[in-house]
BAGUPA-496591 format. One line per 4 residues: number of its first residue (from 1); their letters; for each residue x, y, z of C-alpha. Coordinates in steps of 0.5 Angstrom, whole numbers, plus 500, padded with zeros to 3 digits. Example, Ala and Ser with C-alpha at 12.3 -4.5 7.8 and 13.67 -1.06 7.14 Angstrom:
REM residues 2
1	as	525:491:516  527:498:514 $
This chain:
REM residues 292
1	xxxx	486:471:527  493:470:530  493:463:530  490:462:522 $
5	xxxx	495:468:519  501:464:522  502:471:527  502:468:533 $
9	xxxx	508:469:536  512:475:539  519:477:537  524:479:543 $
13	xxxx	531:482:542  537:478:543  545:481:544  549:481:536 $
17	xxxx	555:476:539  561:475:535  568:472:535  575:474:536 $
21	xxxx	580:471:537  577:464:538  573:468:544  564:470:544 $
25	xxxx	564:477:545  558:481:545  556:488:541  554:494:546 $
29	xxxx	550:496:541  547:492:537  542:487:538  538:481:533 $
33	xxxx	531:482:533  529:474:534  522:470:533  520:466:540 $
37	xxxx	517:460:537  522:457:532  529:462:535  530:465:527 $
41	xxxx	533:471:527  530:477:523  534:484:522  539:488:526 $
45	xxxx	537:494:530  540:499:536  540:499:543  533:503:543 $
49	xxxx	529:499:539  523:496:542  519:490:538  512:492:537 $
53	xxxx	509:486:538  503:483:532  497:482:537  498:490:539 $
57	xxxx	497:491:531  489:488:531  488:492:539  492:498:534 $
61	xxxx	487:497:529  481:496:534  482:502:538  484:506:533 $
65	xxxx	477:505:529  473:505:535  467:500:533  465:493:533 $
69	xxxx	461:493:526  469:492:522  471:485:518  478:483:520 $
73	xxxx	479:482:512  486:479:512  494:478:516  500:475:514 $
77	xxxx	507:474:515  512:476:509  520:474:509  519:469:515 $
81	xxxx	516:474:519  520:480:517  515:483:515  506:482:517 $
85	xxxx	501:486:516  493:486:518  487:489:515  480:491:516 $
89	xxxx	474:493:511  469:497:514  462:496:513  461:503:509 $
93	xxxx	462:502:501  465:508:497  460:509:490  464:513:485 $
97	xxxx	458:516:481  452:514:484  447:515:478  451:513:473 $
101	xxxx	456:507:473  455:506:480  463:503:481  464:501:488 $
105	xxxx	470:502:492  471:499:498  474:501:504  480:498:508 $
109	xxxx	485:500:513  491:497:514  497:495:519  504:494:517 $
113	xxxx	509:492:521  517:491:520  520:487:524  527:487:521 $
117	xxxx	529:494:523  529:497:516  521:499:518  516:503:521 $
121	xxxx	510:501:525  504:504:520  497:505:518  495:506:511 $
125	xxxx	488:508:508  486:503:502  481:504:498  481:497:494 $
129	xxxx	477:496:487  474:489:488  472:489:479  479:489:478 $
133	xxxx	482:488:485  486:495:484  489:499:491  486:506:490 $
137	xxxx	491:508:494  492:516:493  492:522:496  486:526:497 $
141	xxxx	485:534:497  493:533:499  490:529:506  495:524:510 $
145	xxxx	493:516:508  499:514:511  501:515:520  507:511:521 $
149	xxxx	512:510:528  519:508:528  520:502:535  520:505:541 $
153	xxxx	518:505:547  510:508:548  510:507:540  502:505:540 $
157	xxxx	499:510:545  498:515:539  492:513:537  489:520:537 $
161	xxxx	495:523:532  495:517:528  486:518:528  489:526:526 $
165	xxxx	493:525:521  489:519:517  483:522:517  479:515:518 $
169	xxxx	473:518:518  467:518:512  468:525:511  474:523:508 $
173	xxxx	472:516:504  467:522:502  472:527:498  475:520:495 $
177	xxxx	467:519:492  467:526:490  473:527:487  473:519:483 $
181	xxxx	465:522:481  469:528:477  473:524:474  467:520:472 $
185	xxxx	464:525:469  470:527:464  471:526:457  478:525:456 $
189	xxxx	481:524:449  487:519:447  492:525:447  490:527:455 $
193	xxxx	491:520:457  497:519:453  500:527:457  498:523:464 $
197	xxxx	502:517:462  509:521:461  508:526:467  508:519:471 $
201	xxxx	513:514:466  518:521:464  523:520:458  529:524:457 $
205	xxxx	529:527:451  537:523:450  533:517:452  537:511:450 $
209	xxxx	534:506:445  534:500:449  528:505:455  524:508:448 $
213	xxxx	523:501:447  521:500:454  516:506:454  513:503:447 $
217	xxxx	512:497:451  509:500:458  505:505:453  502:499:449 $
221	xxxx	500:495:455  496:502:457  493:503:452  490:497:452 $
225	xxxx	489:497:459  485:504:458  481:501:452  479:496:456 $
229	xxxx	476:500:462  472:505:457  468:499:454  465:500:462 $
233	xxxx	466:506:464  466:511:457  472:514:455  473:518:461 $
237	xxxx	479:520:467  477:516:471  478:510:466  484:513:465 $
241	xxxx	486:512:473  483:505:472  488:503:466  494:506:470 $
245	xxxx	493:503:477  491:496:473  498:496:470  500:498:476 $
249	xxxx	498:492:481  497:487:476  502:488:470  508:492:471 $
253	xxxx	514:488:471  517:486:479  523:482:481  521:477:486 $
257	xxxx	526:476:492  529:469:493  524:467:498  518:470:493 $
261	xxxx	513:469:488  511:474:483  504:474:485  507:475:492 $
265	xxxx	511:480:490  506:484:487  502:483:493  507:486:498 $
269	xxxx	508:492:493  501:493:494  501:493:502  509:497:502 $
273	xxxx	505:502:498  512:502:492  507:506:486  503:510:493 $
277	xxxx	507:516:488  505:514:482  497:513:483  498:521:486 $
281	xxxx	501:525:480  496:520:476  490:522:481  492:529:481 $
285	xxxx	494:531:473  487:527:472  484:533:477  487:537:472 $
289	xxxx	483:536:466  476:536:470  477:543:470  478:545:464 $
């Protein structure tokens, strides 16, 4: 796996020299975080920092699981190496409404790793929609679906906190179906949608014209998206979710890096969890309306 992802090296830390006066010195408390195999350097960090190295995130995921039936699903390396990540599917399936559209989901646990200084060691839960390759990934009855860990020494010994605060177990893949299968059950109307759509997309009422017009636009390509998923699944919440985390994912605009794609782009956004806020206030103000 390391050596087909392209993660089969190590990085180490190196001094931040610099020039003065025609002489080398060396910053005291500065370092650059550098690749082992090829030398490029990959982001300034402190005196404190202690790389947390890629083959220590397949053993993280390993322990932290704790079984042998898992698929290493994939791993890859972002911005040179800056950023890697590395994900696992477990064998269980999630079905959402089981005697009536039996959708499935399916469980992932992913590790990503900033190598730049700019970020943390972490695991995210992600439950991903294979029919429509959405990442599902919210908060469920306010549980933790992220652990994360700044570079330090011992970092990776936490294996029992992160086991904690993640709740990786089929208990809480359970609340996910529970809460999806209500949303599956309730019939929703264009108006609700359209309430759920502005508590996540918010418009002043001294918007300009030129951020109307963009939420016109955005509004269009929901409804659609929504239309779209009630051919499948009825005129329901969880259509409704379905419709925003497709825009989410697939649509909404991304503005790729000098080194990324756009499909890079949105892939990368998937992993850092840039809509993770969005998807929830979606997911909860739907819970909302299967209590009415």
């Amino acid at each position: 796996m390391l050596k087909l992802s392209g993660l089969d090296f190590d990085v180490t830390t190196v001094p931040a020299l610099y020039q003065w006066e025609g002489k080398l010195r060396e910053h005291a408390d500065q370092y650059h975080t550098v690749r082992t195999d090829i030398g490029d350097a990959l982001g300034v960090v402190g005196r404190k920092y202690q790389p947390i190295q890629n083959r220590t995130g397949f053993h993280f995921l390993q322990e932290l699981v704790g079984r042998f039936d898992v698929v290493w699903e994939s791993a890859g390396l972002l911005r040179g190496g800056k950023r890697v990540f590395i994900s696992i599917r477990l064998p269980e399936t999630v079905i959402v409404d089981a005697p009536g559209i039996a959708d499935i989901v399916v469980p992932y646990i992913a590790v990503m790793n900033d190598h730049s200084g700019k970020g943390q060691f972490q695991c995210v839960v992600t439950p991903w929609r294979p029919v429509c390759a959405n990442t599902e990934r919210f908060a469920v009855r306010d549980s933790a679906t992220r652990w994360a860990i700044r570079h330090t020494a011992g970092a990776t010994d936490q294996i029992k906190e992160a086991r904690r605060t993640l709740g990786l177990s089929i208990e809480y893949f359970k609340q996910f179906a529970d809460e999806e299968t209500a949303l599956a059950r309730t019939d929703i109307a264009i108006a609700d949608f359209h309430k759920v759509v502005a508590d996540v997309w918010s418009l002043d009422d001294d918007a300009s014209d030129k951020k109307r017009a963009n939420f016109a636009a955005r509004l269009a390509l929901l409804d659609e998206g929504f239309r779209t998923e009630t051919e499948r699944v009825g005129r329901t919440a969880y259509a409704a979710e379905r419709a925003i985390t497709g825009y989410l994912d697939h649509v909404a605009p991304r503005r790729p890096g000098q080194t990324m794609t756009e499909e890079i782009a949105r892939t990368t956004a998937a992993l850092e969890g840039a809509d993770d806020d969005k998807k929830t206030t979606a997911h909860r103000r739907l819970l909302m309306l299967t209590r009415r």
